[in-house]
PyMOL Python script that loads the backbone (N, CA, C, O; Angstrom):
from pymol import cmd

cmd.read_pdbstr("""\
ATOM      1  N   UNK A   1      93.337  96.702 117.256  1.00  0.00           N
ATOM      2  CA  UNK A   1      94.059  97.632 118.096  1.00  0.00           C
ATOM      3  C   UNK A   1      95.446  97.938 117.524  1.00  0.00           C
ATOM      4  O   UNK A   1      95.971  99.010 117.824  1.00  0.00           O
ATOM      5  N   UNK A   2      96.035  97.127 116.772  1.00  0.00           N
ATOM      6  CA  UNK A   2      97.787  96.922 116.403  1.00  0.00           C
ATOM      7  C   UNK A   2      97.552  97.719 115.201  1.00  0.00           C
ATOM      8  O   UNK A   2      98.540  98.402 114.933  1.00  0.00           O
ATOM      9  N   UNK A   3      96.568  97.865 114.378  1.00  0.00           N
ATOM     10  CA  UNK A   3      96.345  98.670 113.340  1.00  0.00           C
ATOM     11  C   UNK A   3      95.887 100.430 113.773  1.00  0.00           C
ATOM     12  O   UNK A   3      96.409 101.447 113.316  1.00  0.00           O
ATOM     13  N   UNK A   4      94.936 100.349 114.626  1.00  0.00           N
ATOM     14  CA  UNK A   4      94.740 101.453 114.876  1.00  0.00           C
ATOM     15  C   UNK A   4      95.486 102.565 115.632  1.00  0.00           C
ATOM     16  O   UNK A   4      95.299 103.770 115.464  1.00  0.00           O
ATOM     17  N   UNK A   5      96.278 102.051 116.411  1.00  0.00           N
ATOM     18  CA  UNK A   5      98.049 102.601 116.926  1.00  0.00           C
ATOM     19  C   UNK A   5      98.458 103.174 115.621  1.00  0.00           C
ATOM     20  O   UNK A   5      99.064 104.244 115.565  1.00  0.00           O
ATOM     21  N   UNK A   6      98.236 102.692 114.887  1.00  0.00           N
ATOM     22  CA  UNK A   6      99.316 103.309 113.734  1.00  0.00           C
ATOM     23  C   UNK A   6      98.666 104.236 112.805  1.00  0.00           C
ATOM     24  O   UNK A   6      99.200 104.904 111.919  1.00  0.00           O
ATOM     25  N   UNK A   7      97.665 104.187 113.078  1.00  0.00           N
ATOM     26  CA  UNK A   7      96.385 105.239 111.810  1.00  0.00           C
ATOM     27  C   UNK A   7      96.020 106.058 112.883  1.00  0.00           C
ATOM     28  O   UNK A   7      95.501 107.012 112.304  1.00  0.00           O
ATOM     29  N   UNK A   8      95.937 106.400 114.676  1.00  0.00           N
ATOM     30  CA  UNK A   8      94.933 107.490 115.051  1.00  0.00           C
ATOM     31  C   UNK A   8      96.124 108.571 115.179  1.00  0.00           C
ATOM     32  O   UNK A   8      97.283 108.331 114.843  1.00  0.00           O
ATOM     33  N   UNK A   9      95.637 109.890 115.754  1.00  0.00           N
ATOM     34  CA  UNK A   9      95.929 110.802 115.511  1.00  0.00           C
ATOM     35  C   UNK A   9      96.766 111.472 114.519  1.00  0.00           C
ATOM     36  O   UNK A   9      97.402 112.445 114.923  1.00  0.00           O
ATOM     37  N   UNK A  10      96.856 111.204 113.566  1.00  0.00           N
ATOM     38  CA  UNK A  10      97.255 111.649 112.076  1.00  0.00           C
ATOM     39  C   UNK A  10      98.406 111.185 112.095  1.00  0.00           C
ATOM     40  O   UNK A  10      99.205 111.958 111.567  1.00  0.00           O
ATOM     41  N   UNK A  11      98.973 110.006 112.575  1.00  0.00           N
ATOM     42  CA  UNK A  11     100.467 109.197 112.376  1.00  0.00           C
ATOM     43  C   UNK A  11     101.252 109.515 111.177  1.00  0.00           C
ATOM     44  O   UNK A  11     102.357 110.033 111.016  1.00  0.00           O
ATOM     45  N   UNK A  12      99.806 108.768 109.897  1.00  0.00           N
ATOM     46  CA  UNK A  12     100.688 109.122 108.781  1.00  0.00           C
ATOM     47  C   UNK A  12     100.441 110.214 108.304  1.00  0.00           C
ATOM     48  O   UNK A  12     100.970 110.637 107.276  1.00  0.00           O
ATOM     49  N   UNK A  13      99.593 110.829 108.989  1.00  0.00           N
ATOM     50  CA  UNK A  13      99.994 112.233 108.196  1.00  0.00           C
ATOM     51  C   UNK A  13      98.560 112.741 107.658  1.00  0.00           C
ATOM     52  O   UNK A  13      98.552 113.719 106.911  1.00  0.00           O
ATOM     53  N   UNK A  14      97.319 112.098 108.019  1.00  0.00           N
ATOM     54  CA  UNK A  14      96.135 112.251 107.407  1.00  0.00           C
ATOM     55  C   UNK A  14      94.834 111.823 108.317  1.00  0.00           C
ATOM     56  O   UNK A  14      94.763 110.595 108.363  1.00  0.00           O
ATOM     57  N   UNK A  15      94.088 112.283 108.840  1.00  0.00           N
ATOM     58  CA  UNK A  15      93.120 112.279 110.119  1.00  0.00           C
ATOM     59  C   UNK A  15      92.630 110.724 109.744  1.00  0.00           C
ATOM     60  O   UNK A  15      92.153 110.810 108.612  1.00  0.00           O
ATOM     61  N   UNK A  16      92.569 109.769 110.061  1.00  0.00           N
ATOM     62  CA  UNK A  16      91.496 108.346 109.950  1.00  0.00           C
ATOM     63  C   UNK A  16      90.235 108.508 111.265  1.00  0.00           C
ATOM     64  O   UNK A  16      90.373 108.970 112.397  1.00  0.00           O
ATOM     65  N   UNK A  17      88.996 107.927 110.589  1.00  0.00           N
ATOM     66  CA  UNK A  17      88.479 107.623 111.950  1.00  0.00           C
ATOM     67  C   UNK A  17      87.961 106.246 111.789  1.00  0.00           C
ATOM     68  O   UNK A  17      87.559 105.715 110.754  1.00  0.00           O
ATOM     69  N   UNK A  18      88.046 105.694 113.134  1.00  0.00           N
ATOM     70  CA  UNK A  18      87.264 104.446 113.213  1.00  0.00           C
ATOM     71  C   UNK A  18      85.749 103.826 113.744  1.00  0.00           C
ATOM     72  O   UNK A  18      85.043 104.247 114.660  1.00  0.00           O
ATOM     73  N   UNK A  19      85.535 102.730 112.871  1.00  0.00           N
ATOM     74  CA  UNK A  19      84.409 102.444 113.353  1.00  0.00           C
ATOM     75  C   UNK A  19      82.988 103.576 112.710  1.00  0.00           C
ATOM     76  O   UNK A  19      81.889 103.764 113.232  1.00  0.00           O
ATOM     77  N   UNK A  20      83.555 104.162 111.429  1.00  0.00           N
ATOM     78  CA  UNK A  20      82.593 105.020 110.681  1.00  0.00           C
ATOM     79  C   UNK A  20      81.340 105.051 109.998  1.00  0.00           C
ATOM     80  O   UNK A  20      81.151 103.920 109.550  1.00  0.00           O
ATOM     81  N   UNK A  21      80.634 105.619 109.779  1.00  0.00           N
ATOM     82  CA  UNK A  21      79.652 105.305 108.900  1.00  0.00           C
ATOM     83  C   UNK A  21      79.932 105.773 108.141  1.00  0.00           C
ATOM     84  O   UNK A  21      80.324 106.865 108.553  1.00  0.00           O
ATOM     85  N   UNK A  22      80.115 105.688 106.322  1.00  0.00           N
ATOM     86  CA  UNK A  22      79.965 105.984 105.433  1.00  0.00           C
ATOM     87  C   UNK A  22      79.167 105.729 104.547  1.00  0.00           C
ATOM     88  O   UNK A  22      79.467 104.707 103.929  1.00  0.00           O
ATOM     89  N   UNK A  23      78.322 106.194 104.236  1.00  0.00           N
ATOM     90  CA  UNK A  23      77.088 106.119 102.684  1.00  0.00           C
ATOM     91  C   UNK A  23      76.414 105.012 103.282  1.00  0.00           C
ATOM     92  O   UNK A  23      75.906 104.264 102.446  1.00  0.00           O
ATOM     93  N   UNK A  24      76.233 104.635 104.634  1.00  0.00           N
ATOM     94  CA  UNK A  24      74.933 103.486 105.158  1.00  0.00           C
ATOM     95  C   UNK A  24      75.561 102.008 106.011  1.00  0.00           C
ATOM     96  O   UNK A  24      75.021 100.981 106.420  1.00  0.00           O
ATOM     97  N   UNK A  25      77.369 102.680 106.017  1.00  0.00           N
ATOM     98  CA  UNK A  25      78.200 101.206 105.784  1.00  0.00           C
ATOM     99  C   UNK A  25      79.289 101.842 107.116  1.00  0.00           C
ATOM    100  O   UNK A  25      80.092 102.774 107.108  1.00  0.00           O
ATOM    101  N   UNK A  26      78.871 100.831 108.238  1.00  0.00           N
ATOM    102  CA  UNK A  26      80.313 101.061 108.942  1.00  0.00           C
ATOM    103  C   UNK A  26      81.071 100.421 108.664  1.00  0.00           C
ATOM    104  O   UNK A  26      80.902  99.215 108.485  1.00  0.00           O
ATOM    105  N   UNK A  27      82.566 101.253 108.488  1.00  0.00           N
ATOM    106  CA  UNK A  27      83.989 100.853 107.756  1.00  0.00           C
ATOM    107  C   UNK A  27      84.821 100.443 109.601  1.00  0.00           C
ATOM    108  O   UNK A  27      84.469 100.612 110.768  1.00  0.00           O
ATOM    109  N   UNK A  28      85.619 100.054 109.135  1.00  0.00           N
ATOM    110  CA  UNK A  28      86.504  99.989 110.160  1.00  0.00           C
ATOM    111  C   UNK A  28      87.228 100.970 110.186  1.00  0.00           C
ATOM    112  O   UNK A  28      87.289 101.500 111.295  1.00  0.00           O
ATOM    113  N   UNK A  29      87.975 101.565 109.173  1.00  0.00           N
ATOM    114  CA  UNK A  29      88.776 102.970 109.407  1.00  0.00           C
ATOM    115  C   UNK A  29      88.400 103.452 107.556  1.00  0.00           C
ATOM    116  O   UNK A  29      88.272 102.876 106.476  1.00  0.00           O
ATOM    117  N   UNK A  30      88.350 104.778 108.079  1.00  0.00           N
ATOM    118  CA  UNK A  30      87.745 105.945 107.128  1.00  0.00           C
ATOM    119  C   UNK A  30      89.232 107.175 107.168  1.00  0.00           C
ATOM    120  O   UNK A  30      89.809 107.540 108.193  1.00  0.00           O
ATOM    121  N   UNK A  31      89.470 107.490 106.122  1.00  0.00           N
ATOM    122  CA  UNK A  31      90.152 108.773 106.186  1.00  0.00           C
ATOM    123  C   UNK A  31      89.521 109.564 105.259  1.00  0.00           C
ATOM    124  O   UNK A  31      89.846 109.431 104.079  1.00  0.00           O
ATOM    125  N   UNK A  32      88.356 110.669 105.686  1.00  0.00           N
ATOM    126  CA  UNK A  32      87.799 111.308 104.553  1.00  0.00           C
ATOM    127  C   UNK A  32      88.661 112.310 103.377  1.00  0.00           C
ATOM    128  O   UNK A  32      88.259 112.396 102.217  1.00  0.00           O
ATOM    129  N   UNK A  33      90.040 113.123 103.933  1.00  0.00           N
ATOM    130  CA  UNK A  33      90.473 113.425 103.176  1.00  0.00           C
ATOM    131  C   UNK A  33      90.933 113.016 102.028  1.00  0.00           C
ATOM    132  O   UNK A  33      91.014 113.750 101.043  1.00  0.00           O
ATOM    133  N   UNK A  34      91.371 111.478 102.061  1.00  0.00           N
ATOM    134  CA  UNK A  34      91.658 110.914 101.290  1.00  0.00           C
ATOM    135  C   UNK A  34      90.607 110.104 100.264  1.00  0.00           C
ATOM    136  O   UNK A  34      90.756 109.795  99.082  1.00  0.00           O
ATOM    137  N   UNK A  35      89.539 109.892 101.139  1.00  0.00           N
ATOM    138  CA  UNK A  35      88.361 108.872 100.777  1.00  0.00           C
ATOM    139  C   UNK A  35      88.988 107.509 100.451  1.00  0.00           C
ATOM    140  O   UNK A  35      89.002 106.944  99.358  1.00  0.00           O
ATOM    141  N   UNK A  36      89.604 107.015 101.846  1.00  0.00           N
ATOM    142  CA  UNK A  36      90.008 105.914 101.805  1.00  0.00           C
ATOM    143  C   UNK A  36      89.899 104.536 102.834  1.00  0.00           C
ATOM    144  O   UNK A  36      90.931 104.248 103.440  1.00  0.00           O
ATOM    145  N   UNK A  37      88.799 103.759 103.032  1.00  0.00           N
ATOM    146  CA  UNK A  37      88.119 103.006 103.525  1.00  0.00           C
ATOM    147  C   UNK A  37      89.244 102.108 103.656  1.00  0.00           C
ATOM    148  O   UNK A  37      89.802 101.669 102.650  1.00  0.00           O
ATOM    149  N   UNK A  38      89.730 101.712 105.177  1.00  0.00           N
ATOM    150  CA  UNK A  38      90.134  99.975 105.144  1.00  0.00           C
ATOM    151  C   UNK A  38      90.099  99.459 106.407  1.00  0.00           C
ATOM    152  O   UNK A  38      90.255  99.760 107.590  1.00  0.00           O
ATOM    153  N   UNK A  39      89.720  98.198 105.377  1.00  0.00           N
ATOM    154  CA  UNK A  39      89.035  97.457 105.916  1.00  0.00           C
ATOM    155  C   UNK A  39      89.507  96.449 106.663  1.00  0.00           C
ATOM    156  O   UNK A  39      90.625  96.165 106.233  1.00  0.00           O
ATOM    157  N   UNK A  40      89.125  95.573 107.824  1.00  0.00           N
ATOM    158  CA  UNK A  40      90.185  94.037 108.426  1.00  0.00           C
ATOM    159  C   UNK A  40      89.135  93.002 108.029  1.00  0.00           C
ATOM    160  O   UNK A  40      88.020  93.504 107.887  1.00  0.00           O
ATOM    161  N   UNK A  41      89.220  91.330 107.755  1.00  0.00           N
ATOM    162  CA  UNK A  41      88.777  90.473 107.291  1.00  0.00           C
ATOM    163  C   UNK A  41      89.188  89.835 108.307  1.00  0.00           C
ATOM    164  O   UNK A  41      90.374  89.942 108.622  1.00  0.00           O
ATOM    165  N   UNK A  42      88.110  88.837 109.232  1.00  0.00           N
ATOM    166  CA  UNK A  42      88.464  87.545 109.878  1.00  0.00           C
ATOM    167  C   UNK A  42      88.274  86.656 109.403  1.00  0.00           C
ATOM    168  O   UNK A  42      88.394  86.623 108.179  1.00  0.00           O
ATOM    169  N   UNK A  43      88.000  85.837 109.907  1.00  0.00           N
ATOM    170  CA  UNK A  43      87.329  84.697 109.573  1.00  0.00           C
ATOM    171  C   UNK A  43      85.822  84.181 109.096  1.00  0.00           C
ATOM    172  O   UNK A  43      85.525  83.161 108.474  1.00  0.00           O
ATOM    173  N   UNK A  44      84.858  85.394 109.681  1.00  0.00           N
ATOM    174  CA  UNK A  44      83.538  85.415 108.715  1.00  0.00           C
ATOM    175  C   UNK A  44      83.528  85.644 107.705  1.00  0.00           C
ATOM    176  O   UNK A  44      82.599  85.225 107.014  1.00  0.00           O
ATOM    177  N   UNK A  45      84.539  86.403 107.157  1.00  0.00           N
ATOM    178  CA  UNK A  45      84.332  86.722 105.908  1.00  0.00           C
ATOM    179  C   UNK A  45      84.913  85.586 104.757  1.00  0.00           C
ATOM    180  O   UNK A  45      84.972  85.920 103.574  1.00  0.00           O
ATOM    181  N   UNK A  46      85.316  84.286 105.178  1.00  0.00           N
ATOM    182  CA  UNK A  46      85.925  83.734 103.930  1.00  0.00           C
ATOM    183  C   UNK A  46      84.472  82.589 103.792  1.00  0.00           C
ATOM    184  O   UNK A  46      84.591  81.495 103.240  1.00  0.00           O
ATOM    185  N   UNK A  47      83.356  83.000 104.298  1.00  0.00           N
ATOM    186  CA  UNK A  47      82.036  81.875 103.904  1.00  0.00           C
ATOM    187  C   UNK A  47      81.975  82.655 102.834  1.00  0.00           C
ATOM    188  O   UNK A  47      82.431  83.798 102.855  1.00  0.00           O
ATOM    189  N   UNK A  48      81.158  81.895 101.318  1.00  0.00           N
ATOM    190  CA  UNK A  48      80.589  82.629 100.484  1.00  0.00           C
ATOM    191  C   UNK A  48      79.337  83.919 100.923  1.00  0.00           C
ATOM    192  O   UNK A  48      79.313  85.075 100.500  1.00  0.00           O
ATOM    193  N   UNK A  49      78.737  83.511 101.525  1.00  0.00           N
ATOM    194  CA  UNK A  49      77.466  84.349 101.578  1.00  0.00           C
ATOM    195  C   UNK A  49      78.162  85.689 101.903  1.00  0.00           C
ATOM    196  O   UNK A  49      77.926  86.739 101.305  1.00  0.00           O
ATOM    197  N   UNK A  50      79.180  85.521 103.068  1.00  0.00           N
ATOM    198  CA  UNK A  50      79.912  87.100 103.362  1.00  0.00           C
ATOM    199  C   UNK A  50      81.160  87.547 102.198  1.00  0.00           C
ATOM    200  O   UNK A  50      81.646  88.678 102.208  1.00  0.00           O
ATOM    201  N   UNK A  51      81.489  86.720 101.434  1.00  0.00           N
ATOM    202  CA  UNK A  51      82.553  87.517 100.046  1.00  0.00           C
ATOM    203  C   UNK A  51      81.698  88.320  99.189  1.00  0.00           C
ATOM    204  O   UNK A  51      81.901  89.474  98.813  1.00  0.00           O
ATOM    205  N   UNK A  52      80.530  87.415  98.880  1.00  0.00           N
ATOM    206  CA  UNK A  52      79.626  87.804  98.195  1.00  0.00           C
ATOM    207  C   UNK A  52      78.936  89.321  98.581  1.00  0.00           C
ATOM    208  O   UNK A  52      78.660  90.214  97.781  1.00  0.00           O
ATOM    209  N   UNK A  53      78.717  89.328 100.300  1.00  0.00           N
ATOM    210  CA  UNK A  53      78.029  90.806 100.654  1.00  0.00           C
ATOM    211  C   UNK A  53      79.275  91.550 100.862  1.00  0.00           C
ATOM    212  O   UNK A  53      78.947  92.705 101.134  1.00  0.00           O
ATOM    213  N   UNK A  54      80.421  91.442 100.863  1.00  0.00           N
ATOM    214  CA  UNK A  54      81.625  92.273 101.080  1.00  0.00           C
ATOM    215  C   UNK A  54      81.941  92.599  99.630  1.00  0.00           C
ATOM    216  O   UNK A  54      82.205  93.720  99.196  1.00  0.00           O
ATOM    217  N   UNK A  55      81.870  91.323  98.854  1.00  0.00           N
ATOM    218  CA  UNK A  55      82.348  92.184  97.059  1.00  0.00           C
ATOM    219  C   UNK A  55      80.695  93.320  96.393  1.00  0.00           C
ATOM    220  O   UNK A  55      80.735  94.077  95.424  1.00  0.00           O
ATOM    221  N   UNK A  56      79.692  93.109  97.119  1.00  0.00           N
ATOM    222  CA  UNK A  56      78.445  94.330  96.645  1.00  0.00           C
ATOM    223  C   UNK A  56      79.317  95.198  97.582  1.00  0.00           C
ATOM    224  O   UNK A  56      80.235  95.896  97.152  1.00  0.00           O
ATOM    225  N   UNK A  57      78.908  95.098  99.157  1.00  0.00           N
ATOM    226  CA  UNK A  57      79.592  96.697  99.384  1.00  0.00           C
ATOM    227  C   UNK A  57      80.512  97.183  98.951  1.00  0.00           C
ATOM    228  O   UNK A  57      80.487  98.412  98.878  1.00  0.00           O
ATOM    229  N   UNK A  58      81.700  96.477  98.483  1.00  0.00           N
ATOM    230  CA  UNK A  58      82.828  97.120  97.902  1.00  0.00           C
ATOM    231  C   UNK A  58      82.550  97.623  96.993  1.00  0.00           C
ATOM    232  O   UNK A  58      82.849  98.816  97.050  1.00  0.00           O
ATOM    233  N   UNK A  59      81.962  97.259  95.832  1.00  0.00           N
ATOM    234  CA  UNK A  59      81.393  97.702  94.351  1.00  0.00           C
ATOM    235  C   UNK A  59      80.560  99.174  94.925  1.00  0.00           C
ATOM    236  O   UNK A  59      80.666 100.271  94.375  1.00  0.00           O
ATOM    237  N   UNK A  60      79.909  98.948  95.883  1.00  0.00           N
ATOM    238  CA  UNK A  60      78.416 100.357  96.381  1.00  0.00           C
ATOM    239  C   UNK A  60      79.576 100.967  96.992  1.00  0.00           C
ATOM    240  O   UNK A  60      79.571 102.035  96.378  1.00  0.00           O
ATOM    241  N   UNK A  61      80.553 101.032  97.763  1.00  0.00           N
ATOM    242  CA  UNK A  61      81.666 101.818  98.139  1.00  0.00           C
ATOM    243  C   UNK A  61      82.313 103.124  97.538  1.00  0.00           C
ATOM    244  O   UNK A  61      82.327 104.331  97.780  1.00  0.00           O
ATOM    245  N   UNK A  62      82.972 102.019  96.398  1.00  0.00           N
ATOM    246  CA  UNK A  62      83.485 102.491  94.809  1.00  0.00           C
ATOM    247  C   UNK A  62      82.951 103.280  94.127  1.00  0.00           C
ATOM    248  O   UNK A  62      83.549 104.165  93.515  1.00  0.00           O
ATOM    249  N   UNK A  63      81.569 103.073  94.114  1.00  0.00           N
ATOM    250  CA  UNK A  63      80.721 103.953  93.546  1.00  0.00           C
ATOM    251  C   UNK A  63      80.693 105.085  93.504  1.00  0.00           C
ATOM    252  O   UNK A  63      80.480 105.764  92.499  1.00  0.00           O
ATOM    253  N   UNK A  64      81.092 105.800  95.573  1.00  0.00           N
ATOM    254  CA  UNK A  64      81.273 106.990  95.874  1.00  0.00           C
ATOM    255  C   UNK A  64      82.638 107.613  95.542  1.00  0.00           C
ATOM    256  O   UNK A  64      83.214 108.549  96.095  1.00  0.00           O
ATOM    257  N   UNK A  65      82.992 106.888  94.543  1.00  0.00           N
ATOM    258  CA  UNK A  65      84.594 107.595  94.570  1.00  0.00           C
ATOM    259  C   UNK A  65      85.663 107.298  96.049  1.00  0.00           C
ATOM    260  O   UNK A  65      86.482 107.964  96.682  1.00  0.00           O
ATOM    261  N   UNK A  66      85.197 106.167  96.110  1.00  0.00           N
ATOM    262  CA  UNK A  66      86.465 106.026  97.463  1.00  0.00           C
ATOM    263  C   UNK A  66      87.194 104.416  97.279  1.00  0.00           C
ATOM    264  O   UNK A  66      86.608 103.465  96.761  1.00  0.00           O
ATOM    265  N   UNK A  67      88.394 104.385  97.752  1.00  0.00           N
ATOM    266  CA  UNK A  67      88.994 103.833  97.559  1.00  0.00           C
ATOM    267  C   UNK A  67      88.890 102.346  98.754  1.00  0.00           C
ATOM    268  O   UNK A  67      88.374 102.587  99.845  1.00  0.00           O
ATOM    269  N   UNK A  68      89.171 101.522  98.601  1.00  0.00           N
ATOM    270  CA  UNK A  68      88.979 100.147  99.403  1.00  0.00           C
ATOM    271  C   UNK A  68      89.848  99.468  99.816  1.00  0.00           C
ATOM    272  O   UNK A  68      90.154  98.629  98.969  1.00  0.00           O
ATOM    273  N   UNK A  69      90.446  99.390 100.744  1.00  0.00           N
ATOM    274  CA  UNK A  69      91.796  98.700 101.094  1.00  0.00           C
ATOM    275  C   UNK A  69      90.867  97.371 101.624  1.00  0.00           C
ATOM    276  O   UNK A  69      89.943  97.485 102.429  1.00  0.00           O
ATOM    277  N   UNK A  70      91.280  96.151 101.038  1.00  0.00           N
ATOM    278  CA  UNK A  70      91.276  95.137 102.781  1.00  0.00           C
ATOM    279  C   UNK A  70      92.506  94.212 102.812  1.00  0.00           C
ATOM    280  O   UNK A  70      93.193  93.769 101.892  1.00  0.00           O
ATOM    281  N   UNK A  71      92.588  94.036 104.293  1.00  0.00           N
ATOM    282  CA  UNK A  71      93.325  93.348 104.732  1.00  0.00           C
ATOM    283  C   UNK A  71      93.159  92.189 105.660  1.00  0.00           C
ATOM    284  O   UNK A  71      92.190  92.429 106.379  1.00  0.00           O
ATOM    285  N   UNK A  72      93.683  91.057 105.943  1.00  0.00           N
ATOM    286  CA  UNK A  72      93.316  89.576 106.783  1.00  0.00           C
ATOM    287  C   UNK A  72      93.904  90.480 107.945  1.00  0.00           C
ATOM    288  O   UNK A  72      94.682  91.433 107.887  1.00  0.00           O
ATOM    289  N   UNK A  73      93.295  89.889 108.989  1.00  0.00           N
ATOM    290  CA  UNK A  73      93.655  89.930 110.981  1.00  0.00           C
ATOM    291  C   UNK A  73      94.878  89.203 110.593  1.00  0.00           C
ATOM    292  O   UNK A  73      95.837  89.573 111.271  1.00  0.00           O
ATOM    293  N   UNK A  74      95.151  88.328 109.761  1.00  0.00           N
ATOM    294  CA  UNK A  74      96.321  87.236 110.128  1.00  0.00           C
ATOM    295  C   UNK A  74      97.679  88.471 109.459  1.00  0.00           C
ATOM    296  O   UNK A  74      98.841  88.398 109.859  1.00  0.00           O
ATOM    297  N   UNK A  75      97.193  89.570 108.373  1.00  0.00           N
ATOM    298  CA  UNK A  75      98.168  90.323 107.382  1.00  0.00           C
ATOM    299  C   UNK A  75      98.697  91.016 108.638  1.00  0.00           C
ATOM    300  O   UNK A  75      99.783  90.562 108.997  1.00  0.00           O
ATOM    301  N   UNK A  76      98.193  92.022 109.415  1.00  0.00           N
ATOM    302  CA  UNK A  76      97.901  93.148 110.801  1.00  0.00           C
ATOM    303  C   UNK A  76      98.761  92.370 111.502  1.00  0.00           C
ATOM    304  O   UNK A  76      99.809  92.881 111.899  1.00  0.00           O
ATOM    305  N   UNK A  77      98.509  91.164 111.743  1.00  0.00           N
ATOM    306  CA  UNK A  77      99.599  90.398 113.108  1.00  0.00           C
ATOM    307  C   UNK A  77     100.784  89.933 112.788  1.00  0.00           C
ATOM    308  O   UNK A  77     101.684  89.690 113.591  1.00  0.00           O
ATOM    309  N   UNK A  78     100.836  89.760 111.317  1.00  0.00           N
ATOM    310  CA  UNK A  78     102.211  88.964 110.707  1.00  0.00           C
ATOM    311  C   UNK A  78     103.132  90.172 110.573  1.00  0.00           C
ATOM    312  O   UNK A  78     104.084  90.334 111.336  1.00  0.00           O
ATOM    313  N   UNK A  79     102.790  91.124 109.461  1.00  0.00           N
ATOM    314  CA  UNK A  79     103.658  91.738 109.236  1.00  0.00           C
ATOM    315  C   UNK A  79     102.730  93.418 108.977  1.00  0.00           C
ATOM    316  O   UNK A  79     102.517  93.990 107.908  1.00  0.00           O
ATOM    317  N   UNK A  80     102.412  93.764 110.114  1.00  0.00           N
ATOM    318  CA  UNK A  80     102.042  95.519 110.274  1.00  0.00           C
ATOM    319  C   UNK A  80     102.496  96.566 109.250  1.00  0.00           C
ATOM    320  O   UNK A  80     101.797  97.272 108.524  1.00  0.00           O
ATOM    321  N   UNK A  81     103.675  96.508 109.347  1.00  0.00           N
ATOM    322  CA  UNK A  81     104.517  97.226 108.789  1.00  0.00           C
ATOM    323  C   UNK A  81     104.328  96.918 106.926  1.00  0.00           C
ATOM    324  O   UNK A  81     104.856  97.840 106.305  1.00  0.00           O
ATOM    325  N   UNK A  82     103.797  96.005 106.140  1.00  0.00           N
ATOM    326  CA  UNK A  82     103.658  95.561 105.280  1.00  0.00           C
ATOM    327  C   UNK A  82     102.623  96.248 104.517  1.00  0.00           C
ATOM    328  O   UNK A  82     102.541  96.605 103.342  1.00  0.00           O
ATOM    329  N   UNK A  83     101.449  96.368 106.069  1.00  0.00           N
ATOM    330  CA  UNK A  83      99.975  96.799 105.590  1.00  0.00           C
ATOM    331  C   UNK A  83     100.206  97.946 105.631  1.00  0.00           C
ATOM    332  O   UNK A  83      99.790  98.405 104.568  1.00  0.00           O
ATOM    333  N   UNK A  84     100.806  99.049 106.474  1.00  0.00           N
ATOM    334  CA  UNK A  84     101.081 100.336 107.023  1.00  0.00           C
ATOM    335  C   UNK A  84     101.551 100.661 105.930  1.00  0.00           C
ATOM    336  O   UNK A  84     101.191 101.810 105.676  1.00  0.00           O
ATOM    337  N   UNK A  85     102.234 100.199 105.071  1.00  0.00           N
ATOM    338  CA  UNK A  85     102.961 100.412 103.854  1.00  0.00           C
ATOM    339  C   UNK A  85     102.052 101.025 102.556  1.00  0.00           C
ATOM    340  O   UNK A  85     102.109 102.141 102.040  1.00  0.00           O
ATOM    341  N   UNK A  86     101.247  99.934 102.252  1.00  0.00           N
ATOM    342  CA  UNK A  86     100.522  99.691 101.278  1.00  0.00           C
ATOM    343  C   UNK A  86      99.090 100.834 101.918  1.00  0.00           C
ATOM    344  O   UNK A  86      98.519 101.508 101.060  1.00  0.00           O
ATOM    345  N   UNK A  87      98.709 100.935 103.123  1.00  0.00           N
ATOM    346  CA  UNK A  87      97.840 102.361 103.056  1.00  0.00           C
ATOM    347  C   UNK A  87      98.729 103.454 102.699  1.00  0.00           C
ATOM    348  O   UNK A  87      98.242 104.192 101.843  1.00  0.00           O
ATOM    349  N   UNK A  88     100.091 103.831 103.174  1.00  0.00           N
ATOM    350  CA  UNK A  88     100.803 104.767 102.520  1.00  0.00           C
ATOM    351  C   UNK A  88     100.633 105.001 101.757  1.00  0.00           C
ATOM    352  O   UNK A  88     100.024 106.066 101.649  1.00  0.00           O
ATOM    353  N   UNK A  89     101.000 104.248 100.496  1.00  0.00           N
ATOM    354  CA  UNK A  89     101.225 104.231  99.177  1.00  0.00           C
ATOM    355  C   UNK A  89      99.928 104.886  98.106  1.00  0.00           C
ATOM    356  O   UNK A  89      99.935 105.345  96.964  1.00  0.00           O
ATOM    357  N   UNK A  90      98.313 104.531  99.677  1.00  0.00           N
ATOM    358  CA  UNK A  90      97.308 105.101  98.967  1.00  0.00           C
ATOM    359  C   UNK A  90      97.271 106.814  99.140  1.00  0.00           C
ATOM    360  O   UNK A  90      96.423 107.545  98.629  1.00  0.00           O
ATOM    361  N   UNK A  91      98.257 107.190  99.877  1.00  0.00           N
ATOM    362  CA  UNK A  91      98.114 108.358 100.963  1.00  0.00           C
ATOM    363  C   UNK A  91      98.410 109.225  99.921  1.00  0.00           C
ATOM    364  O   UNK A  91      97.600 110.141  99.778  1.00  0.00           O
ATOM    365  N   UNK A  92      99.747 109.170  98.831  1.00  0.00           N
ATOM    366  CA  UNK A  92     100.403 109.510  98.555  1.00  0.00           C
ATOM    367  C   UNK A  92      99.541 110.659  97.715  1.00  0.00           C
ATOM    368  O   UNK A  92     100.132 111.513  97.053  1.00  0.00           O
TER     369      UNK A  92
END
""", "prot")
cmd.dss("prot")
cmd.show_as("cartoon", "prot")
cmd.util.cbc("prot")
cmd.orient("prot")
């Protein structure tokens, strides 16, 4: 929710949507203009079996020419403004 405050209605400047399907894969937030996927990581994801299916989708992602942000739940709660940053920077 603390992430998506800051990406819906074109905040920074570029439509995101959430909860997307792209190429077979719901993303957490999509900005098609940009073709820029990002992503949040909890805590399922630090077992091997899920790095392992998160580093194929990322690779099958990539593929389409789009770009991959991820970020930890713990990055979003610590410092927002950090992550908000670094999607900028993809915006540009």
């Amino acid at each position: 929710k603390l992430l998506w405050k800051r990406l819906r209605n074109s905040k920074l400047g570029v439509k995101f949507r959430r909860q997307f399907s792209v190429v077979g894969y719901v993303v957490d937030f999509y900005c098609p203009e940009k073709r820029l996927v990002v992503e949040l990581l909890g805590g399922v994801h630090k077992t091997i079996g899920a790095r392992k299916y998160d580093d194929y989708r990322r690779t099958y992602l990539k593929s389409f020419w789009m770009t991959v942000l991820e970020f930890w739940n713990s990055e979003v709660e610590e410092d927002i403004e950090k992550v908000v940053d670094r999607i900028k920077k993809h915006l540009e």
